[in-house]
Backbone as JSON, one array per atom type, in Angstrom:
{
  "sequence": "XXXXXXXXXXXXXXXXXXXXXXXXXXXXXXXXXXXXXXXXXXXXXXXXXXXXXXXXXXXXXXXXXXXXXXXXXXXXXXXXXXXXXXXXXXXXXXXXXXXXXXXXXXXXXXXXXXXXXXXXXX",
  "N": [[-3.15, 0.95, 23.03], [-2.44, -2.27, 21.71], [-1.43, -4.42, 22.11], [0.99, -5.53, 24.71], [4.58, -4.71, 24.26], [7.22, -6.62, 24.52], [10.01, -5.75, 26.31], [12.68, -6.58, 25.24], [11.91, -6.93, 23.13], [11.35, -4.42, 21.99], [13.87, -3.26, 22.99], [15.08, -4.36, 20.71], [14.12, -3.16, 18.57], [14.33, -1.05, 18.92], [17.36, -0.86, 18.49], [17.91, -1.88, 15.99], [17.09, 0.69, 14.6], [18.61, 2.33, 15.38], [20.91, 1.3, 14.13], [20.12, 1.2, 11.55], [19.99, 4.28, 10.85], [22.89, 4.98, 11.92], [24.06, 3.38, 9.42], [23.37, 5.13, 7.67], [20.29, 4.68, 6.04], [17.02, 4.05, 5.57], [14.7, 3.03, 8.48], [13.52, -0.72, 8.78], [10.13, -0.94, 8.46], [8.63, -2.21, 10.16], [10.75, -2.74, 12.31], [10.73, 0.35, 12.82], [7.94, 0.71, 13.51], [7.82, -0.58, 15.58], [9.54, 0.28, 17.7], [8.45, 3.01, 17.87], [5.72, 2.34, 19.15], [6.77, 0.61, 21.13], [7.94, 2.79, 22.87], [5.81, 4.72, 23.15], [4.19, 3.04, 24.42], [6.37, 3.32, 26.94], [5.99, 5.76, 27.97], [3.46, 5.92, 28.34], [3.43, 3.81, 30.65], [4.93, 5.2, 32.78], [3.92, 8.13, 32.48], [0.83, 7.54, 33.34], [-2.46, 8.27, 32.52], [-5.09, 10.65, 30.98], [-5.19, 13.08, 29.87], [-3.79, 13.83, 27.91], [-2.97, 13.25, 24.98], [-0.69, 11.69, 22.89], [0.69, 11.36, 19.9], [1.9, 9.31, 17.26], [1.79, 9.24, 14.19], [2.17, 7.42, 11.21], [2.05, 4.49, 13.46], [0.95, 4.98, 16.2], [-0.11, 6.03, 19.39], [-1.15, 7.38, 21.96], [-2.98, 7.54, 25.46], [-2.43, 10.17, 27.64], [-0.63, 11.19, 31.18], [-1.88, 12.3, 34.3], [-5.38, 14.33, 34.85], [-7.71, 15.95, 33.79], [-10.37, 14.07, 31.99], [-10.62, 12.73, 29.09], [-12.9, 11.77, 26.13], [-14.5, 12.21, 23.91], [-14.45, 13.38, 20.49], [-11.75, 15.55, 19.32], [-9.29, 15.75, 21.8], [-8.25, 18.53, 24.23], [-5.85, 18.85, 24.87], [-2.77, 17.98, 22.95], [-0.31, 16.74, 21.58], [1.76, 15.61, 18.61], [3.5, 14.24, 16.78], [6.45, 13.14, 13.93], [7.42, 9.67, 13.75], [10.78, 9.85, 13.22], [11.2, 11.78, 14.9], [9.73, 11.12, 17.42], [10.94, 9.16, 18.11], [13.5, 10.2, 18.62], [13.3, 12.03, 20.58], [12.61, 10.39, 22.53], [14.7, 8.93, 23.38], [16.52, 10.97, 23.65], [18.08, 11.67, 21.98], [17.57, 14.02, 21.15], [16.75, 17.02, 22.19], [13.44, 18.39, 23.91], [12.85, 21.78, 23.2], [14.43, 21.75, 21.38], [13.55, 20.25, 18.95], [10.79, 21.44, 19.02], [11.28, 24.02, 18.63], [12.24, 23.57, 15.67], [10.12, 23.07, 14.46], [9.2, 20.88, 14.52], [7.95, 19.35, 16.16], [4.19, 19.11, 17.35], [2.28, 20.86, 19.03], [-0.66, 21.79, 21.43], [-2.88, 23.03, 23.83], [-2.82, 23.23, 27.73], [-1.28, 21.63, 28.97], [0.29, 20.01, 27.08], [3.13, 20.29, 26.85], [5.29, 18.02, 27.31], [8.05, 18.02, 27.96], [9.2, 17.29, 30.39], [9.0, 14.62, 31.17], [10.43, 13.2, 29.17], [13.44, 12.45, 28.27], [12.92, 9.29, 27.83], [14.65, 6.55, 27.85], [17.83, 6.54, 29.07]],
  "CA": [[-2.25, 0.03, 22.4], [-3.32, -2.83, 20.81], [-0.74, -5.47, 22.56], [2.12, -5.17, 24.94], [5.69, -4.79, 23.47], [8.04, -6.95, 25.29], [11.2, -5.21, 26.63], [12.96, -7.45, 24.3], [11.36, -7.03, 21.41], [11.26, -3.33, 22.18], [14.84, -2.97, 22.22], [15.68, -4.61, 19.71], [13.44, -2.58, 17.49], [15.42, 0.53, 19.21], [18.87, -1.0, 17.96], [17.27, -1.98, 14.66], [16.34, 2.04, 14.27], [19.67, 3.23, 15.5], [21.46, 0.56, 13.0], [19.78, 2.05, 9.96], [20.6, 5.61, 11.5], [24.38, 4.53, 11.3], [24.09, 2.83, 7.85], [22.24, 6.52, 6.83], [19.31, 4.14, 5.36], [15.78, 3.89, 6.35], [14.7, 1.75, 9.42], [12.0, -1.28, 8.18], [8.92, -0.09, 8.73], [8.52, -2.76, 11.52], [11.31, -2.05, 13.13], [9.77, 1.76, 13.24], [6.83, 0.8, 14.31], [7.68, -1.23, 16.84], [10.06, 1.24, 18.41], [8.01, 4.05, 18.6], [4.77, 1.65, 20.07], [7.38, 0.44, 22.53], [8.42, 4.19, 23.72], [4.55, 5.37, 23.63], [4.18, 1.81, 26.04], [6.88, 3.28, 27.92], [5.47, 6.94, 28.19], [2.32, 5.45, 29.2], [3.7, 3.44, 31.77], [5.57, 6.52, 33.53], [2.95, 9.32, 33.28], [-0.68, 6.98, 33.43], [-3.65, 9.26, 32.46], [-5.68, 10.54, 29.94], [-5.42, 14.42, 29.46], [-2.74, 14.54, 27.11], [-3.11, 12.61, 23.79], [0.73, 11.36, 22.01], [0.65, 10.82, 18.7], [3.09, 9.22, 16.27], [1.07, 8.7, 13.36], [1.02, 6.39, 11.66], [2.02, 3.59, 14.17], [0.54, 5.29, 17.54], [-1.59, 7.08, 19.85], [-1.89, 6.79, 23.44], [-3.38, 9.2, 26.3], [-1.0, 10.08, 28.97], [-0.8, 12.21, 32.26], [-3.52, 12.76, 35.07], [-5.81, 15.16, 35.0], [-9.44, 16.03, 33.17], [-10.32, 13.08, 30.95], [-11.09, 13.26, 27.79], [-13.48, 11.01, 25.93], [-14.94, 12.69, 22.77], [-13.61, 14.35, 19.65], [-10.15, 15.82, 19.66], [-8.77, 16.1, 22.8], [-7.58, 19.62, 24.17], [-4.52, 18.89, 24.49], [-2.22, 17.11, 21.92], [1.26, 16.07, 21.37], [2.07, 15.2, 17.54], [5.25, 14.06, 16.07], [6.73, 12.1, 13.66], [8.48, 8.8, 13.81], [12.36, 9.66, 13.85], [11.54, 12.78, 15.99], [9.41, 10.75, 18.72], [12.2, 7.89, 18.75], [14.76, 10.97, 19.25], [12.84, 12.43, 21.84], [12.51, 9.77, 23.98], [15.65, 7.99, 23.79], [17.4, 11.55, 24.52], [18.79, 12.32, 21.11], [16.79, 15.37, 20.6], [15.53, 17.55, 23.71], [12.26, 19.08, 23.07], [13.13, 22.64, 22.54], [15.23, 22.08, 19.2], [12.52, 19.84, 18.1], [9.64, 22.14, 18.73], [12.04, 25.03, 17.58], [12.56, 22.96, 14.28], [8.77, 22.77, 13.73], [9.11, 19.37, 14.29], [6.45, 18.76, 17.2], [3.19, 20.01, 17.4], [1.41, 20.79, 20.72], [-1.31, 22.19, 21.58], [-2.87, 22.68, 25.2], [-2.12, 23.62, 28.42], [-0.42, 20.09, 29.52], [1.12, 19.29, 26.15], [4.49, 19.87, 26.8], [5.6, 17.04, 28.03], [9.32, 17.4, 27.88], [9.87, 16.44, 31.81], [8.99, 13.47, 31.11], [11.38, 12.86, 28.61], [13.62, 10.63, 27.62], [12.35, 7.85, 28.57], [15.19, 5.85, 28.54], [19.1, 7.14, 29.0]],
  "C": [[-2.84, -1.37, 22.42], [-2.61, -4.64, 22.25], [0.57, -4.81, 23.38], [3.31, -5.67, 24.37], [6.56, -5.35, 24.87], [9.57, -5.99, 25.63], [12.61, -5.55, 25.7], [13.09, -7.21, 23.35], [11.5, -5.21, 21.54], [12.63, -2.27, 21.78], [15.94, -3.26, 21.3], [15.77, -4.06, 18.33], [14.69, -1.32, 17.25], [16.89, 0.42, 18.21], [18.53, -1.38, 16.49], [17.43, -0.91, 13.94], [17.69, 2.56, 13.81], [20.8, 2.72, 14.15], [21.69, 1.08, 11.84], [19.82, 3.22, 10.09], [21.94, 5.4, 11.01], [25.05, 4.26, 10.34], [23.71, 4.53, 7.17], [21.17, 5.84, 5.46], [18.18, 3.63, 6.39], [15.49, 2.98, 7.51], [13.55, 0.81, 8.46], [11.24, -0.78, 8.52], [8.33, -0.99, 10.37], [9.58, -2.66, 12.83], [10.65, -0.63, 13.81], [8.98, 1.74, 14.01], [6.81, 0.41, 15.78], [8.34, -0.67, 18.18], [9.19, 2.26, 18.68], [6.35, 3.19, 19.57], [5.36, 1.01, 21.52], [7.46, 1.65, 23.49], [7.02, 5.0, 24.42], [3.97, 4.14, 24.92], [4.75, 2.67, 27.07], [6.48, 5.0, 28.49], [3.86, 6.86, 29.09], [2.58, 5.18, 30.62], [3.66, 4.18, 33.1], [4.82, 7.54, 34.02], [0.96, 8.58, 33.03], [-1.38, 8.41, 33.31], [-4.03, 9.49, 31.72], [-5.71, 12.31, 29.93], [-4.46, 14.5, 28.6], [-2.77, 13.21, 25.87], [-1.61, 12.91, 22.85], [0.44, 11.14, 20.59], [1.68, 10.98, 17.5], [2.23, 8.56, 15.42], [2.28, 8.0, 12.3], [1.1, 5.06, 12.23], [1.36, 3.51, 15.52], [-0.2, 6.22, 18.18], [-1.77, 6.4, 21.52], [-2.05, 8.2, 24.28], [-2.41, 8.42, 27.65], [-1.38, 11.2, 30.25], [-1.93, 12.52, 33.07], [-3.72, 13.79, 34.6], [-7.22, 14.91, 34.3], [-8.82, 14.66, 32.39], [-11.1, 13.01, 30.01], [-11.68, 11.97, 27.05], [-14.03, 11.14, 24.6], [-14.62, 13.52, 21.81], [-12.04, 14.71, 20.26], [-10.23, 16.34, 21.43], [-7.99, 17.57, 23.0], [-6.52, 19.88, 24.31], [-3.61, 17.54, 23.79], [-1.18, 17.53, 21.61], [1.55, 15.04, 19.87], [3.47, 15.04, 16.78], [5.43, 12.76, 15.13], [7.31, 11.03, 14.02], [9.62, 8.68, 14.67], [11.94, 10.69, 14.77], [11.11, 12.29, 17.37], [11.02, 9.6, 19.09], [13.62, 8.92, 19.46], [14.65, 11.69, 20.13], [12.79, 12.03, 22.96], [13.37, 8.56, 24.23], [16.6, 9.33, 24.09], [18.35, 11.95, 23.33], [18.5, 13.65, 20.9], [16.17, 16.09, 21.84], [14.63, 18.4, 22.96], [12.22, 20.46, 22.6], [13.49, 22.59, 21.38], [14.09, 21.4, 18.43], [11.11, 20.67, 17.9], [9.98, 23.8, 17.96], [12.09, 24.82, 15.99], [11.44, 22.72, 13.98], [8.59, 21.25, 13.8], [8.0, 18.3, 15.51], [5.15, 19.71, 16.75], [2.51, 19.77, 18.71], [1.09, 21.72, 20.6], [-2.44, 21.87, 22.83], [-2.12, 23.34, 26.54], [-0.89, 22.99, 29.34], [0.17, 19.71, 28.27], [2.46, 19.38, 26.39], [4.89, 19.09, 27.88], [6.94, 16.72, 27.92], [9.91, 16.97, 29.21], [9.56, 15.22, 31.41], [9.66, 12.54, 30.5], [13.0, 13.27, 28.86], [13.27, 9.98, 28.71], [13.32, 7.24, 28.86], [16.85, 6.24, 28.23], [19.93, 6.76, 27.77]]
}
């Protein structure tokens, strides 16, 4: 991550998201972004490490969780999701079963599922 997201600014993005959720119209795209770069901040934070590669394209990307570390080409294990599904993952709207049931994650790996770790925040 490029810059840290203030706590602040972070959830403001969050209530921004949920806003245009409520309205049933798109979030801005900065709002978006800035929510899910806050949540992959806060996923970082929580499980530090580099064996497990997040990715909410196209605002994010961070490596998470001890273990082997990975340095070259794709990583062996990987955690892919969109957008609304990471923001609903890790604020606790969505537990990871229905979302990986619904085709809506992708993992791959023997550490990708990373639903203990989620939600991030209640």
């Amino acid at each position: 991550m490029a810059r840290k997201i203030s706590t602040e600014d972070g959830r403001a993005a969050l209530d921004a998201v949920a806003a245009a959720a409520a309205a049933s119209i798109p979030p801005s795209r900065t709002a978006n972004a800035t929510a899910v770069r806050y949540l992959l901040q806060l996923l970082a934070e929580k499980a530090p490490g580099n064996s497990v590669e997040v990715r909410v394209p196209p605002f994010g990307a961070v490596q998470v969780v001890e273990g082997p570390r990975h340095t070259r080409g794709t990583p062996p294990n990987v955690v892919e999701t969109d957008p609304a599904t990471w923001i609903a993952l890790a604020t606790g709207a969505q537990k990871w079963t229905d979302a990986a049931t619904a085709g809506r994650i992708s993992a791959s790996g023997t550490r990708a599922d990373i639903s203990h770790l989620l939600p991030l925040r209640p």
